[in-house]
N, C-alpha and C positions, 0 to 999 in steps of 0.2 A: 164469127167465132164468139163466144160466149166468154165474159169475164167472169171472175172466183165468181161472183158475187148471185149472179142468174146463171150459173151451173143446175141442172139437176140433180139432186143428191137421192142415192140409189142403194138400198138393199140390195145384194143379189143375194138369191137360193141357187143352189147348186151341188151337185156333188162329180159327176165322173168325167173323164178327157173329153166327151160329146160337150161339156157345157165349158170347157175354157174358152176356144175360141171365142165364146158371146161374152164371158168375163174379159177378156183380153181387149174387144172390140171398142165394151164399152167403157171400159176403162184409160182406152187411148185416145177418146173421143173428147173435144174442148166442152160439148156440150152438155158434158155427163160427169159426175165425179161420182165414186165407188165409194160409200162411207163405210161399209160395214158390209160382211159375208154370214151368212148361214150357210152350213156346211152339216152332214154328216158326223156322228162321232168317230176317233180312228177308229179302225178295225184289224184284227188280225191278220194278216197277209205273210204269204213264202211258204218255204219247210219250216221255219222256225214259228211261224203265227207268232211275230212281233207285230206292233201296233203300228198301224203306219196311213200317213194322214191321206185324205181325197187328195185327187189333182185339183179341184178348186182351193183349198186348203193350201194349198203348196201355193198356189200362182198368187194367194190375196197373201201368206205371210210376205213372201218375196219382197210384196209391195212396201209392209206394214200395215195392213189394212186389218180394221177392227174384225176378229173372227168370233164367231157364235156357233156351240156345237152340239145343240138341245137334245136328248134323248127323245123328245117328243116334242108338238106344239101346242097340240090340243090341250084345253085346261091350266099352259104354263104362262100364268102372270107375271113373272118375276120375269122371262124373253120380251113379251111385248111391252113392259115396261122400257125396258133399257134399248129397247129398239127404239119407245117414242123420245126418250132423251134424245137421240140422237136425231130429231128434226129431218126425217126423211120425206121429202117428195111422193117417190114412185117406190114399187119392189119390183122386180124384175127375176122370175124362176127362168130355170131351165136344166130340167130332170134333175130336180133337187132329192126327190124319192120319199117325203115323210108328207101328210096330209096336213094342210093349212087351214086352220079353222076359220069362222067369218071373221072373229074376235080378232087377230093379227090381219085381216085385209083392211077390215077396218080401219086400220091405224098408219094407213099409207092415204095422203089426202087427193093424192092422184089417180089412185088406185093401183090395180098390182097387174103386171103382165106375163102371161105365160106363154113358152115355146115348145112345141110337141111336133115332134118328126112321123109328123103322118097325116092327110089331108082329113081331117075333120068333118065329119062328126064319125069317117071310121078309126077304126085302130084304139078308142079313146084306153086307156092304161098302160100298164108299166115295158110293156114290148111290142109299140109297135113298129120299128124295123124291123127286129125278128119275123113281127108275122106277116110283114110286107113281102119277106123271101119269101119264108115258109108255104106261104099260099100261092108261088105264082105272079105274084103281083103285076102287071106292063107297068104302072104307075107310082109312085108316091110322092110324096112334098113336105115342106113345113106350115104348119099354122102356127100365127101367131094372133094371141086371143088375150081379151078382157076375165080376170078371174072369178068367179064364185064360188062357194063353198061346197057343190059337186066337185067330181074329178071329171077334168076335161072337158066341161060345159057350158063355159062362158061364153058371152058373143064373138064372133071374128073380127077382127082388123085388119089379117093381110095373108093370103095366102102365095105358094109357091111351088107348082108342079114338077117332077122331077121325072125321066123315061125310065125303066128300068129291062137292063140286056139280058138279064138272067145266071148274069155272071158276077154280080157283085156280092160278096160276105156282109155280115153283119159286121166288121170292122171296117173296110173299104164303103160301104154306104152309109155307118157312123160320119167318115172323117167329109163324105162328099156331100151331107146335110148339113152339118156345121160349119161347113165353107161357106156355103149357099146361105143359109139364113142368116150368118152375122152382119153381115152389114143390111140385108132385109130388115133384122130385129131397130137396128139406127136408124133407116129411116121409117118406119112404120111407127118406133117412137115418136119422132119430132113432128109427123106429119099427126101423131093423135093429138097430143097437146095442143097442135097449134087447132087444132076443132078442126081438119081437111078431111078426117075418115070419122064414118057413121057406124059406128058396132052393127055386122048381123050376128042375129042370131042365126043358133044351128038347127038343124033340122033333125031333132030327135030321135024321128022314126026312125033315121035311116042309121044311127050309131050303131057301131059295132067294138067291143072290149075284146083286150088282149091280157092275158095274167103275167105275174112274176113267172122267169124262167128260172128252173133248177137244174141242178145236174142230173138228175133222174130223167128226166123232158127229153135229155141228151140220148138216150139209149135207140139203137137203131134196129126196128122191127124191118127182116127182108122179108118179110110179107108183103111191102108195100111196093109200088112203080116203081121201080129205079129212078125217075127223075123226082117225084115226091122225094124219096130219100137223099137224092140229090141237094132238092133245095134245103131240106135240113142240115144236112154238111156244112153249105152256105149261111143259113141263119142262125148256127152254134157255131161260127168261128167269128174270133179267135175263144172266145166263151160259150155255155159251159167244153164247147168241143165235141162233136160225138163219138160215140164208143160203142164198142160190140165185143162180145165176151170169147174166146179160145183158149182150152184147157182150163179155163176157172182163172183168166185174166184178163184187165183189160184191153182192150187197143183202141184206141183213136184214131181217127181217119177224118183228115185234112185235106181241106181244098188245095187243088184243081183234080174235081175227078170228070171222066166222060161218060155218060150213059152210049151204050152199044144196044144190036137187037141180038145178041146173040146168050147160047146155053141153056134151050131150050131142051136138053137132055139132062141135065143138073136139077139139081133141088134149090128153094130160096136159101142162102144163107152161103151157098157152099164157094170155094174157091177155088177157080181153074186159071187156067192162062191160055190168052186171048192174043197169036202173036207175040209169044213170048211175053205180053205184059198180064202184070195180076189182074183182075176180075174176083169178080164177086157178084154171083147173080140174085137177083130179084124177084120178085112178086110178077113181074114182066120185065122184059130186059133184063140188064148188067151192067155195074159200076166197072170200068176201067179206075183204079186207086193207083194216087201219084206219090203222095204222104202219108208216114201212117207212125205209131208209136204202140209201142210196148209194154205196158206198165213197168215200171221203175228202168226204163229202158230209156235213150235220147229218141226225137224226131230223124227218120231214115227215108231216102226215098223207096218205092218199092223193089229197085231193081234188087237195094241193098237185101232190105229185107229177107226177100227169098233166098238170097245168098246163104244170107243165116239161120234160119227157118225155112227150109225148102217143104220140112212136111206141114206146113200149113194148109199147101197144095191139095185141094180132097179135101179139108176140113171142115166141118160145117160151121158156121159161127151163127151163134146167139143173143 
């Protein structure tokens, strides 16, 4: 156990519920003290779009811990100023979400670490759980990597494979990577330091980028396979969610659905019932839909649904 005195002393970057657990780890850790947080500015959030702080923000006030909330970093001397006041060690990201120039790595004398949930050198940007569903994936992990001023291109330190059933959300694979790598992140720390791991580098060629998701991205073409649509479902929940248009509104359709081979006398888009359960068929196959919402409506299961909306039945959606 480490005294005040040979603590670590740690920036973290961070901003969404993916990065507390690795705030929270390292912050209970004797080896580590949490001097100060970058964080995100608030942002509007609710029906009302009141302002309202990151979960990393919420977890370092709680503490007391100094917080920092830069509009930007690039170009801003006045942050990396009053960062080096604060005599820090190491920084420590994890899906902090604004671009780190060299000039702030700089000023970390241990240098800076980052953790990206996705095995490196694919997925490198801002989604890639999302596109680990989205595509399919058997596989993904976390990396945990030495920083440069590319995104996501630094050397590696430690990586961590993960199976995937085909059944996990982008929320439930959120929470089962942040399990997995918080204490990976501790000791991959203490074993860099101590000189035990040799940074590789990545292997260029083989990277693959993922973009910022919006809620547009969310929109459900049944043009496609039913299971492709599938794992959309899955890599927009519990965010942006996806949706498909009926009568000029929207509706949402939430996990758990079942792809079927059936309604092969139907059109993509259209709605029948399968065994008495909703369907909606596809490009190939049919989604069995288990949740679904209404614009300005609550979450209903489907049975409800039809209750209320029976002519849905027949309808094509868009």
């Amino acid at each position: 156990m480490a005294d005040i005195a040979n603590k670590r002393r740690i920036i973290f970057a961070g901003t969404p519920d993916f990065a507390v657990p690795y705030f929270n780890a390292l912050g209970g850790d004797a080896d580590f003290e949490i001097i100060g947080v970058i964080t995100q500015p608030d942002k509007p959030s609710g029906r009302k779009q009141e302002l309202a702080p990151s979960p990393v923000k919420q977890a370092a006030s709680a503490l007391g811990i100094k917080i920092f909330q830069p509009e930007k970093l690039t170009g801003n001397q006045g942050i990396i100023s009053d960062i080096k006041k604060l005599s820090p060690d190491l920084l420590v990201v994890v899906a902090y979400g604004l671009i780190i120039p060299q000039s702030m790595l700089d000023s970390f004398p241990q240098g800076a670490i980052n953790v990206h949930p996705s095995l490196l050198p694919k997925y490198r940007g801002a989604s890639p759980i999302q596109s680990a569903i989205l595509n399919g994936e058997k596989t993904t992990g976390i990396s945990i990597m030495l920083m440069d001023e590319k995104m996501d291109h630094g050397p590696l330190l430690a990586q961590r494979e993960v199976a995937l059933t085909g059944e996990e959300t982008n929320g439930s694979l959120h929470f089962q990577l942040a399990e997995l790598g918080s204490p990976l992140l501790l000791e991959t720390i203490i074993k860099y330091l101590a000189g035990n791991i040799k940074p590789q580098e990545q292997n260029h060629d083989e990277a693959t980028f993922c973009k910022i998701i919006s809620k547009e991205d969310a929109q459900i073409d049944w043009q496609l396979p039913a299971q492709e649509i599938k794992q959309k479902i899955y890599a927009f929940y519990p965010w942006p969610a996806t949706w498909t248009t009926w009568d000029g509104k929207r509706i949402k359709i939430f996990p758990p659905v079942q792809v079927i081979d059936e309604g092969s006398d139907v059109k993509a888009g259209e709605v029948f019932l399968s065994d008495g359960r909703l369907a909606i068929k596809a490009g190939s196959g049919a989604l069995i839909i288990n949740k679904l919402q209404l614009e300005g409506k609550k979450e209903v299961n489907a049975e409800e649904f039809v209750r209320g909306y029976s002519e849905i039945v027949g309808a094509v959606l868009k």
